[in-house]
C-alpha positions as CSV (number, residue, x, y, z in Angstrom):
1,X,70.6,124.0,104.6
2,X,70.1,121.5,101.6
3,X,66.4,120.2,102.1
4,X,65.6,116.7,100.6
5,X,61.8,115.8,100.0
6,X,60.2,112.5,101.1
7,X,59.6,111.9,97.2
8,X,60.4,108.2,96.0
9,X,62.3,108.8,93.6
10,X,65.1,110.7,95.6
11,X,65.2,107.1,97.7
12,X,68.3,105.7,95.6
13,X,70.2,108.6,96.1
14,X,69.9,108.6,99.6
15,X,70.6,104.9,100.2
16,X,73.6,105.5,97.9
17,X,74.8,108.3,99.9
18,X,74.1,106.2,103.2
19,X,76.3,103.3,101.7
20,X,79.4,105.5,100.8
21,X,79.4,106.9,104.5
22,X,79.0,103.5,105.8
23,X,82.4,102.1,102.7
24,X,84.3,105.0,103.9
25,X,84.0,104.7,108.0
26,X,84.9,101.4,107.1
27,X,87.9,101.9,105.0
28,X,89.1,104.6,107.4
29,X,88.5,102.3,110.6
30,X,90.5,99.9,109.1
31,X,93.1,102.4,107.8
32,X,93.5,103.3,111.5
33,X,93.2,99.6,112.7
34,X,96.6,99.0,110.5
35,X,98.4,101.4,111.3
36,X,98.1,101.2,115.3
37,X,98.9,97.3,114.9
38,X,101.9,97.7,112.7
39,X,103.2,101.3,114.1
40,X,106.1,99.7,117.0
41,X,107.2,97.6,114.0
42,X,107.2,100.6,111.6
43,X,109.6,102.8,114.5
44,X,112.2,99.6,114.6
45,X,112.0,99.2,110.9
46,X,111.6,102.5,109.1
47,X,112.4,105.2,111.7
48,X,115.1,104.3,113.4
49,X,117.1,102.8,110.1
50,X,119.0,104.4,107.7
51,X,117.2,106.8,105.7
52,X,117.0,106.0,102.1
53,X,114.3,106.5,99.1
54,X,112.3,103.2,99.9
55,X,111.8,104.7,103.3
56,X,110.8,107.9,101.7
57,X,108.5,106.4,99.6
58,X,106.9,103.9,102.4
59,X,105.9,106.9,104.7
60,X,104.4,109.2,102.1
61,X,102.4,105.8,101.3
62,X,101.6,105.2,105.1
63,X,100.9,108.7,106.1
64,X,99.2,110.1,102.9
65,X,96.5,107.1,102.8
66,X,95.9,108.2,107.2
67,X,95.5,111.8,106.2
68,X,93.1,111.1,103.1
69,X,91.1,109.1,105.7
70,X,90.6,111.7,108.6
71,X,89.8,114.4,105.6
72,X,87.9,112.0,103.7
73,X,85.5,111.4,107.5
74,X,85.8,115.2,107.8
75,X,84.1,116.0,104.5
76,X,81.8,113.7,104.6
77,X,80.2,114.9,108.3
78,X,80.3,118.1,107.3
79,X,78.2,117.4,103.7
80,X,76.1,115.1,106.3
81,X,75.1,118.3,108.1
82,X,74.0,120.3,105.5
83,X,71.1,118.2,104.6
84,X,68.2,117.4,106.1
85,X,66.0,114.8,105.8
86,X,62.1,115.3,105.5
């Protein structure tokens, strides 16, 4: 376990690690947000249409940028737990 002093000068680090957790809950809540608004759209429009490379290429989009989130929140909690905070 990764021990961080009370020492001033680690305080801009921390707040800097506090505000990337907080940008990337963010950016994954609304990641997730999107996709469960738009999702019955995306099965009458993309999955039950004719298959072609612009479909290809929307999916990898859609469901690259969803996995990079839950990995992304993954990551992060687990580098959360392996400091502790004096």
């Amino acid at each position: 376990m990764t021990v961080v002093s009370n020492d001033p000068s680690w305080w801009p680090t921390i707040h800097a690690n506090i505000f990337y957790s907080y940008f990337v809950v963010a950016s994954c809540a609304a990641v997730i947000y999107d996709w469960g608004l738009t999702f019955g759209q995306e099965v009458e429009l993309i999955w039950r249409q004719r298959w072609s490379l612009m479909t290809v290429v929307y999916l990898v989009a859609r469901y690259v940028a969803i996995g990079f989130s839950v990995i992304e929140i993954l990551r992060m909690s687990v580098r959360l737990d392996s400091v502790s905070f004096l």
